[in-house]
Every structure is written in structure tokens, then in C-alpha cells.
LOVEXLO-370381 format. One line per field, with one value per atom (N, C-alpha, C): z negated, y negated, x; atom name; residue number from 1. Coordinates in steps of 0.05 Angstrom, whole numbers, plus 5000, padded with zeros to 4 digits. Layout:
c3 [Z|...] $
c2 [Y|...] $
c1 [X|...] $
atom [CA|...] $
seq [NUM|...] $
END
This chain:
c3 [4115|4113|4108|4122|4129|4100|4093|4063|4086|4069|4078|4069|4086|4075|4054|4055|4018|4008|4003|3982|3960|3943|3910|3907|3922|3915|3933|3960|3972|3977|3981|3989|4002|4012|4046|4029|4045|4023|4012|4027|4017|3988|3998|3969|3943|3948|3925|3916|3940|3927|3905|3918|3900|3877|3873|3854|3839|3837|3834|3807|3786|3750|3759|3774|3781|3788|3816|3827|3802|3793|3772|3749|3739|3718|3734|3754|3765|3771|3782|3789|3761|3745|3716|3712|3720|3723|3756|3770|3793|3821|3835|3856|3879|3881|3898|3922|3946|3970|3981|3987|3999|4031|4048|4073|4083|4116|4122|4158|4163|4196|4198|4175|4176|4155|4172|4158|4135|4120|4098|4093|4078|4084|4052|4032|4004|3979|3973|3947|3924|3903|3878|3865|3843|3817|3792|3772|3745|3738|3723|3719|3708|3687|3676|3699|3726|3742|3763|3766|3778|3763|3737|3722|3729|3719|3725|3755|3781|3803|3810|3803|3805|3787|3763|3741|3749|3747|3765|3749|3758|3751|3751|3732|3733|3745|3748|3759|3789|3811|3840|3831|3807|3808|3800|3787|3771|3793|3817|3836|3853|3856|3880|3868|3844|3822|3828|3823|3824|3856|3868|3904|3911|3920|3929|3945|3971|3974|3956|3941|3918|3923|3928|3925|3943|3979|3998|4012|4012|4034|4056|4050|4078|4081|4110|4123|4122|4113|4104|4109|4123|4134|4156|4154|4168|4186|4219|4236|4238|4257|4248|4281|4298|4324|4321|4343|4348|4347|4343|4340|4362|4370|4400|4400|4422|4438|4437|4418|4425|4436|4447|4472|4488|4498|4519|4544] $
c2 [5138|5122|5093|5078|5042|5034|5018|5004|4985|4976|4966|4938|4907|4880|4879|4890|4886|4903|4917|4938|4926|4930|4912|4934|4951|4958|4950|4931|4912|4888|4879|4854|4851|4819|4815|4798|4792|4786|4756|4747|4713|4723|4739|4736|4750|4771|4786|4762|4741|4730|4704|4702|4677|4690|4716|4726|4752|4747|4774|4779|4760|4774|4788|4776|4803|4827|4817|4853|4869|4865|4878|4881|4872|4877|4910|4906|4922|4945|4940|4961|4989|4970|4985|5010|5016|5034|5042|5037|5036|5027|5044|5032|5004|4993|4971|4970|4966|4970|4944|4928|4904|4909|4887|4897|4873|4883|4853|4866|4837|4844|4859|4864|4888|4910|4918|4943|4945|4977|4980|4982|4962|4955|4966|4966|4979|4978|4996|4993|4987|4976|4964|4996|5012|5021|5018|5026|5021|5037|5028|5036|5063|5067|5083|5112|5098|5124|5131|5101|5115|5133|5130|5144|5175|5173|5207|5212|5202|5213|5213|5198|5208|5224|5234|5245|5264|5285|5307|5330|5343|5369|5398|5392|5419|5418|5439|5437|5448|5444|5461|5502|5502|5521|5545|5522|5530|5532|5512|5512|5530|5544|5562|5581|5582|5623|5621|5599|5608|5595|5602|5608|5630|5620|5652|5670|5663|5676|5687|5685|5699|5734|5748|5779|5789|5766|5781|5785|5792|5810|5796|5765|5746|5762|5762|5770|5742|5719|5698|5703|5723|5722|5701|5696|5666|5679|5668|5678|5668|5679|5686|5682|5652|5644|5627|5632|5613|5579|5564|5542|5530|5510|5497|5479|5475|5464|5425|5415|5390|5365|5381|5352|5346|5317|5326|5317] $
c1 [3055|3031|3039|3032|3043|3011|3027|3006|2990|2970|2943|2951|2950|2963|2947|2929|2910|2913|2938|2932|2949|2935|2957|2984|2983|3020|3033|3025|3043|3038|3074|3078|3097|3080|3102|3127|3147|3182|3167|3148|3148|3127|3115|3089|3106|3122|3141|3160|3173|3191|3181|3155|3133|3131|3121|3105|3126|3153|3176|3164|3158|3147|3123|3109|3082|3087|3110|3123|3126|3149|3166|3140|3126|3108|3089|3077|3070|3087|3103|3126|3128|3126|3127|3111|3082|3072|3064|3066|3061|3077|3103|3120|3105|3118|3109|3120|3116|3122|3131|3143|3149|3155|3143|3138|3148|3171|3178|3171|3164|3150|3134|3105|3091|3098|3118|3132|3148|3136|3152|3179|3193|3212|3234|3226|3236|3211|3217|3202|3211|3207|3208|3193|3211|3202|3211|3202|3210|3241|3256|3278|3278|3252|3249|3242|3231|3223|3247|3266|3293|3304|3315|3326|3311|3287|3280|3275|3284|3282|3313|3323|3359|3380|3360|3380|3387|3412|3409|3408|3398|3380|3406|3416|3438|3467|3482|3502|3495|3523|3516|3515|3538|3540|3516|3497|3465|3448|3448|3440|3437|3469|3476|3466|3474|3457|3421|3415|3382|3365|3388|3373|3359|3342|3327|3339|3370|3386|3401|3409|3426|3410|3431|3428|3415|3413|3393|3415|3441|3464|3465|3463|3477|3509|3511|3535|3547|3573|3578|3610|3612|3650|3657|3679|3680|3694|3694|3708|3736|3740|3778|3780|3772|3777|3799|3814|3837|3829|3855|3845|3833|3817|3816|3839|3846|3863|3853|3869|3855|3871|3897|3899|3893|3902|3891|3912] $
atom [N|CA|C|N|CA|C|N|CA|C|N|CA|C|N|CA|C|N|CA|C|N|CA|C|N|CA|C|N|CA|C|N|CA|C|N|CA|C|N|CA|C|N|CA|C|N|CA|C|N|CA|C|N|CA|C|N|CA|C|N|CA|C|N|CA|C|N|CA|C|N|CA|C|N|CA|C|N|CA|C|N|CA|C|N|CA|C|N|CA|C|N|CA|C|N|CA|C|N|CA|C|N|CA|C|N|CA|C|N|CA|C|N|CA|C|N|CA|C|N|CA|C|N|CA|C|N|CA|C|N|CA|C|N|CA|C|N|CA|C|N|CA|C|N|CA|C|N|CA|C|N|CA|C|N|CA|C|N|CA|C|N|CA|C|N|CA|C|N|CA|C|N|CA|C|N|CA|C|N|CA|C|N|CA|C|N|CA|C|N|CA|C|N|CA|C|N|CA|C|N|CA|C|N|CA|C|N|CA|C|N|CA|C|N|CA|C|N|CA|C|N|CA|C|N|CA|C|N|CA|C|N|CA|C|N|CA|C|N|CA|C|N|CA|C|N|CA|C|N|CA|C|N|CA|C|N|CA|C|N|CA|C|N|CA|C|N|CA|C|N|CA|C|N|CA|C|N|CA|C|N|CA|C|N|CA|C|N|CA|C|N|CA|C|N|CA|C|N|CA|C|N|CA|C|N|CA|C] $
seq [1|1|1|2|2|2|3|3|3|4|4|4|5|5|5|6|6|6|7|7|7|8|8|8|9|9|9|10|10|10|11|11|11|12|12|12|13|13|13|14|14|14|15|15|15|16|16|16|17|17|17|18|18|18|19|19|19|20|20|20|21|21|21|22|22|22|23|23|23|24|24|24|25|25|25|26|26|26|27|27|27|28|28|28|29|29|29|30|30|30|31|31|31|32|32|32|33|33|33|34|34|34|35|35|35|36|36|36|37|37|37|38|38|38|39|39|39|40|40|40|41|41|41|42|42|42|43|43|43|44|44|44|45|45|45|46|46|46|47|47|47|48|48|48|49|49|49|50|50|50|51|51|51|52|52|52|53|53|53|54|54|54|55|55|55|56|56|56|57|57|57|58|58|58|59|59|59|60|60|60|61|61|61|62|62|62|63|63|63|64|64|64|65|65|65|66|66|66|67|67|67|68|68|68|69|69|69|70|70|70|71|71|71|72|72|72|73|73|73|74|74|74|75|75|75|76|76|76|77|77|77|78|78|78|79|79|79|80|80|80|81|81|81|82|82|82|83|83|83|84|84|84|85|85|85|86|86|86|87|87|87|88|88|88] $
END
């Protein structure tokens, strides 16, 4: 969904770069969209909401145990084909 030029969670690079304490103040509870040529181009969020969208959530190995594959008898043997030939 492309933001609306009047919607208060965007801005085009000249109005964000005029107004960056407004972005960032806003940003704080609310991501901000900055738009160049129209288009959405990055968003501005709070540090506080990167942190909880990049923290990571477990280990792979926590990961791989609580798949819903886990214990449905995938056949997962690897084939045993000669190598290809890659000269040339």
C-alpha cells in the first residue's frame, strides 16, 4: 500500500530532511515512511521497535525442534549422483 502525500506518517526526502526532529519525534510511536519520486522509499522507526523486530527469537536448533515437520517421516536422504562434469 503506497502512503497518501497527506498522510502524517509520510514524507517526501526534502520535507523529512527540513523537518528530521519532527520525523524522529514521530517515528517514536509511530514508523514513518519517507518517499522519494513518489515512492516508498525507507522507513524511519523507533530504536526501541528495531530492537524488538530484530532481536532473535531462540536458537536454529529451538527452531528446527518446534517445526511442525518435526516427526512427519520426511524421506531427507541425499542422493548419491555422480559429480557433473564441469569443463569445458
Amino acid at each position: 500500500m503506497q502512503p497518501s502525500p497527506h498522510d502524517e506518517r509520510s514524507w517526501t526526502v526534502a520535507n523529512a530532511k527540513a523537518k528530521l526532529s519532527e520525523v524522529i519525534d514521530r517515528a517514536q510511536s509511530t514508523p514513518q515512511t519517507i518517499t522519494r519520486n513518489g515512492k516508498p522509499s525507507v522507513v524511519v522507526v523507533s530504536a526501541e521497535e528495531w530492537q524488538r523486530k530484530t532481536a532473535r527469537k531462540g536458537t536454529l536448533a529451538e527452531f528446527l525442534m518446534e517445526s511442525p515437520l518435526r516427526g512427519a517421516g520426511l524421506d531427507l536422504e541425499r542422493q548419491r549422483d555422480e559429480p557433473r562434469d564441469l569443463s569445458l
